[in-house]
C-alpha positions as CSV (number, residue, x, y, z in Angstrom):
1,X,191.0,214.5,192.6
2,X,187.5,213.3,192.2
3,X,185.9,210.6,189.9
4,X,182.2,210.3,190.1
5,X,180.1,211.8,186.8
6,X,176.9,214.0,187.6
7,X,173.7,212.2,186.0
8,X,172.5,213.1,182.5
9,X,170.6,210.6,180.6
10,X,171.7,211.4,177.3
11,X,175.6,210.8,177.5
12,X,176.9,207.9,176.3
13,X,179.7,207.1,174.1
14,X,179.5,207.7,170.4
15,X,177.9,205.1,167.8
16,X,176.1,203.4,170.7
17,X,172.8,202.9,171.4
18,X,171.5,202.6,175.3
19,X,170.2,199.6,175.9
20,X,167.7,200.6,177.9
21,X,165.3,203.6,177.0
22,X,165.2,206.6,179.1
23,X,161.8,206.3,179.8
24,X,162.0,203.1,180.5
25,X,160.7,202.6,184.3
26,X,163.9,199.9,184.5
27,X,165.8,203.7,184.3
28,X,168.1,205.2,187.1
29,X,167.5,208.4,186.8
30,X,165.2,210.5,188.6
31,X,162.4,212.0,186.4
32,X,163.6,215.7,186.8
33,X,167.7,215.9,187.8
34,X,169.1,218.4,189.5
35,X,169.2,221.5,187.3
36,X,173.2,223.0,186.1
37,X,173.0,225.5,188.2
38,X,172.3,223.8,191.5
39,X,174.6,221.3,190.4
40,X,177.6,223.8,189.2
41,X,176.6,225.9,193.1
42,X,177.8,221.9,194.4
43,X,180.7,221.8,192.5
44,X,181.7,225.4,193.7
45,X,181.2,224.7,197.3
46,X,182.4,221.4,197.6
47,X,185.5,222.3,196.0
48,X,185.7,225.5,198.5
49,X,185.3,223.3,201.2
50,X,188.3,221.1,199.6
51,X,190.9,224.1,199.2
52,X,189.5,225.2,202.9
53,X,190.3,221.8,204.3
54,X,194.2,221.8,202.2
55,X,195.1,224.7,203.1
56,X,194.0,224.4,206.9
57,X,196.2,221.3,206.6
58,X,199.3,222.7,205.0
59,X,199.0,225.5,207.8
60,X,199.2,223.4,210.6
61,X,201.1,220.6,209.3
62,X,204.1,223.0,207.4
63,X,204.4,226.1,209.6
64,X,207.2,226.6,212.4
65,X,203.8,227.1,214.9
66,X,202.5,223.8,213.9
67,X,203.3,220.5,213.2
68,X,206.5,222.0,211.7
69,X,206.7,219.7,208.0
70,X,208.8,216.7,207.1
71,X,207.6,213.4,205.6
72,X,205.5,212.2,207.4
73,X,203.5,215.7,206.7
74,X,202.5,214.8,203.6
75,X,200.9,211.5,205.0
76,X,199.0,213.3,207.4
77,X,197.8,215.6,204.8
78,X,197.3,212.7,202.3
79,X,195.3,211.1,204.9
80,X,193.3,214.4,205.7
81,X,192.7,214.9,202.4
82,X,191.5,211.5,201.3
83,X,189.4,211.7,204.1
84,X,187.8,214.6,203.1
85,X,187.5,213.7,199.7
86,X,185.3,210.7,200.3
87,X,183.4,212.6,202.9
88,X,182.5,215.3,200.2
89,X,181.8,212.5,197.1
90,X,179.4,210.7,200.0
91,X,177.6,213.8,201.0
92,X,174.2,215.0,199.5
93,X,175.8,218.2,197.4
94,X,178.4,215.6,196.5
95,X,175.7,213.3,195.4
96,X,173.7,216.2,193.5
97,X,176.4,217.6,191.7
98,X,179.0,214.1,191.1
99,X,181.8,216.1,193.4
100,X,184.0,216.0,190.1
101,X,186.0,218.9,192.5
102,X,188.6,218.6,189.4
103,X,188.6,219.9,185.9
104,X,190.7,217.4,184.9
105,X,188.2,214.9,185.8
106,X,185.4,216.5,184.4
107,X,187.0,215.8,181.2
108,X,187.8,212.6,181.8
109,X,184.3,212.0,182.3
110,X,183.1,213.9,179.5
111,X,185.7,211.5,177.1
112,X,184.2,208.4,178.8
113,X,181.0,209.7,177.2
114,X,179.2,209.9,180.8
115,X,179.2,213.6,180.8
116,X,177.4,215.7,178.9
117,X,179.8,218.2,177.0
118,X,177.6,221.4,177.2
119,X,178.2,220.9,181.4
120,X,182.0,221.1,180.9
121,X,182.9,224.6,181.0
122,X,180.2,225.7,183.8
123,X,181.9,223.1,186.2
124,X,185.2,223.9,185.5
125,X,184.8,227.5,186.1
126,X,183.2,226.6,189.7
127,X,186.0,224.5,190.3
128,X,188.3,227.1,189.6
129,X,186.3,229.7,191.5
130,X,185.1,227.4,194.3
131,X,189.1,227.2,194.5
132,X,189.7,230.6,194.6
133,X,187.2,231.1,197.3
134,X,188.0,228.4,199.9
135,X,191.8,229.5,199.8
136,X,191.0,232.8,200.7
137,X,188.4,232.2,203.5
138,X,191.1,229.8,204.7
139,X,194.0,232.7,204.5
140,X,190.7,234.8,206.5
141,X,190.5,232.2,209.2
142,X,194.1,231.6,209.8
143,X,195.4,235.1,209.2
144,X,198.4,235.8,207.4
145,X,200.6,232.6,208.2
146,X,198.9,231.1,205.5
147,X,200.5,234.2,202.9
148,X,203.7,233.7,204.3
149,X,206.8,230.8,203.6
150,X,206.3,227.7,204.1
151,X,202.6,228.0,204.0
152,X,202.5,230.4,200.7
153,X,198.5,229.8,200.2
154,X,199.5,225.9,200.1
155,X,200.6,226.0,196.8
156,X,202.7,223.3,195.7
157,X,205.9,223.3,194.3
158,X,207.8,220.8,192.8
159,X,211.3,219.2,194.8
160,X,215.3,219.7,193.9
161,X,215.7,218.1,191.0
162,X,212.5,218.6,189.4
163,X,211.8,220.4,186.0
164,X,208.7,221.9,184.1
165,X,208.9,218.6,181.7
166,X,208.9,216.7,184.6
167,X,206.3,217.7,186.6
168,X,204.3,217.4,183.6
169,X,204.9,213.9,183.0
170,X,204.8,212.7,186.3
171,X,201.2,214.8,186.5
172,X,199.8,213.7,183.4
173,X,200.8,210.2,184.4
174,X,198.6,210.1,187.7
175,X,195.6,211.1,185.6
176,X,196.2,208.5,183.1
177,X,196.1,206.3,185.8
178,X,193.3,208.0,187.6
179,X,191.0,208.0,184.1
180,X,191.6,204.5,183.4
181,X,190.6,203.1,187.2
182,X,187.7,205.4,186.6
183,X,186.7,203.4,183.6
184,X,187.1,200.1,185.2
185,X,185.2,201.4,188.7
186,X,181.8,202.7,186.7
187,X,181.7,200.0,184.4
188,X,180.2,198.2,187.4
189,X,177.8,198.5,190.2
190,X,179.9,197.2,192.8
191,X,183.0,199.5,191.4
192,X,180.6,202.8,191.5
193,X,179.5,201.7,195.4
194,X,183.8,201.8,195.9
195,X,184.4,204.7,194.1
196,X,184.6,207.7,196.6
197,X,186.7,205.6,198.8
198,X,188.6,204.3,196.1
199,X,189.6,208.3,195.1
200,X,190.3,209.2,198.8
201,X,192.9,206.1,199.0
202,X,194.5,207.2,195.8
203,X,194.0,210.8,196.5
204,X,195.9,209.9,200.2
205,X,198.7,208.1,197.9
206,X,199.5,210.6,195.6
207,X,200.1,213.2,198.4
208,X,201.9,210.9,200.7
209,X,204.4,209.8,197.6
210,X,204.5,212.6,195.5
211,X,204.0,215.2,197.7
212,X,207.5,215.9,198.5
213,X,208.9,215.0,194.8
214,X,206.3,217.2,192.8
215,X,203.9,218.4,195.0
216,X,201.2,215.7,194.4
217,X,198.8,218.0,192.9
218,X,196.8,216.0,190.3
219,X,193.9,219.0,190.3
220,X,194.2,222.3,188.4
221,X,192.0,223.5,190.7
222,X,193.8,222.3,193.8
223,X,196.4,224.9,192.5
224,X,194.7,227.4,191.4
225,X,193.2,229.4,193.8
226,X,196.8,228.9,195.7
227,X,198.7,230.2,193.1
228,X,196.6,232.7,192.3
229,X,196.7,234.4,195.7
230,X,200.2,233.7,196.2
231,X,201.4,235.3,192.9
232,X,199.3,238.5,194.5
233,X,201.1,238.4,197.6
234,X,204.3,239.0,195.8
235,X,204.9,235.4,195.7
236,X,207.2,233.2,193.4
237,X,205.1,232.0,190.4
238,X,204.5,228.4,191.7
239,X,204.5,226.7,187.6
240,X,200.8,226.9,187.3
241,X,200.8,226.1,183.9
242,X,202.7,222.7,184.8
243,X,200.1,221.9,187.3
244,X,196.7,222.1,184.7
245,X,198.6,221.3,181.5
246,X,200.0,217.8,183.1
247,X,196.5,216.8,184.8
248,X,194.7,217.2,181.7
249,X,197.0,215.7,179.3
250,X,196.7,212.8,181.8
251,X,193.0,212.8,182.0
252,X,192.2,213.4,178.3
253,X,194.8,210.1,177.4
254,X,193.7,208.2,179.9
255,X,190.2,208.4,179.1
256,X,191.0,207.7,175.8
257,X,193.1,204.8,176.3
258,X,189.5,203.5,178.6
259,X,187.7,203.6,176.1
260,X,189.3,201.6,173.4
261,X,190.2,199.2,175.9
262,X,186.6,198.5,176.8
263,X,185.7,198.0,172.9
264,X,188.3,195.7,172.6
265,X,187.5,193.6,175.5
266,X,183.9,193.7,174.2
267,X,182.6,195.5,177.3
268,X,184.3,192.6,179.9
269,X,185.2,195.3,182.0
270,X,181.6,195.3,183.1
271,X,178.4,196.7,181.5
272,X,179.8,199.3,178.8
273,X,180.0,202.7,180.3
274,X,178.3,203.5,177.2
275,X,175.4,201.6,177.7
276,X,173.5,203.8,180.8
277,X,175.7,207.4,182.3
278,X,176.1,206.9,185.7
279,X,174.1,208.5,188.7
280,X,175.6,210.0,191.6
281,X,173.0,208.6,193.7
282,X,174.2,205.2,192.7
283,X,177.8,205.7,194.0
């Protein structure tokens, strides 16, 4: 679950004006950003090297050879995977592409008007892919204890007790959250320095708390590519639908919810995020 928008001068949130001209020299932006399709090769590798670095975890931390599971698995893995997170935001393909490494968040951003809508589908379906791809080099690397209970490709499942409806819910409600702290982190300077640690703390939280409950997936993508692979194994389906359908009803209300809250404070959470998009070389 990433939260930093890729750079494109022209997004900005309807009926607004930017208050400063793109070719103003006072701009951000470099003169010529990274083209879609380096940027979309970014999000498709960085969010390969994501599912590589989960599923290496679930491996190690969830099978009888390793660490064996319980609770305090899903800390460790939280931790991991927070780390990771920030590591891959911070690094220079991170920086080129925004390391949104979430469709979910990409349309988040894309509602917070600093994402240009054309880019949407392209970086989804790296996501997707890039997910796809890092789960099986990972099942390559480890061998087939990764296809097999209780690593099944790492995808997540929810806990006794736990419905469709719920999962949902509890989904969506993370990306609510997740959009709105997005809204108040990029509406200022200071908040876009935080951000990639910011998403690795909440990133470590989710797994840690939810892990055991729902699975603490909060990323079609973080599922995809398991599920996928794991349904070809012969596996149970693991409620994929559950798992994109609750993440982007999250990050679609949440983003709207940003928004209105910004106009009615009158832009107090910080310069309006419509006023200038957001570079990933600022973050």
């Amino acid at each position: 679950m990433t939260l930093t928008p890729a750079p494109d001068a022209a997004a900005r949130l309807p009926g607004e004006a930017p208050s400063v001209p793109p070719s103003s020299a006072a701009s951000p932006f470099p003169s010529a950003s990274p083209s879609l399709v380096l940027r979309v090769c970014c999000e498709f590798g960085l969010t390969a090297v994501l599912l590589l670095g989960v599923v290496t975890g679930v491996r190690w931390l969830f099978a009888p050879d390793g660490y064996g599971g319980g609770g305090a698995a899903f800390a460790v893995l939280g931790a991991g995977v927070g780390a990771l997170l920030a590591v891959l935001m911070l690094s220079a393909p991170g920086r080129r592409s925004g390391a949104h490494l979430n469709p979910a968040v990409t349309l988040a951003l894309w509602r917070l008007g600093v994402f240009p809508g054309r880019d949407v589908l392209p970086y989804c379906l790296a996501q997707l892919g890039g997910s796809v791809a890092g789960t099986w080099l990972a099942a390559v690397v480890w061998g087939p204890v990764v296809a097999r209970p209780p690593v099944g490709y790492a995808a997540v499942r929810p806990g006794p007790g736990w419905g469709e409806g719920a999962v949902v819910a509890a989904e969506a409600g993370v990306l609510a959250a997740s959009a709105l702290m997005l809204a108040g982190l990029l509406a200022r300077p200071v908040g876009r320095r935080l951000l990639p640690y910011a998403v690795g703390l909440v990133t470590a939280l989710v797994i840690a708390l939810l892990g055991p409950l729902t699975g603490g997936s909060a990323n079609p993508a973080r599922q995809f590519g398991p599920a996928l692979l794991a349904r070809e194994a012969g596996g149970t389906g693991p409620l994929l639908w559950a798992y994109v359908a609750g993440p982007v009803l999250g990050a679609v209300a949440g983003s709207v919810l940003g928004r209105r809250l910004d106009r009615q404070l009158g832009g107090r959470l910080g310069a309006r995020l419509g006023d200038r998009p957001v570079s990933p070389r600022e973050t």
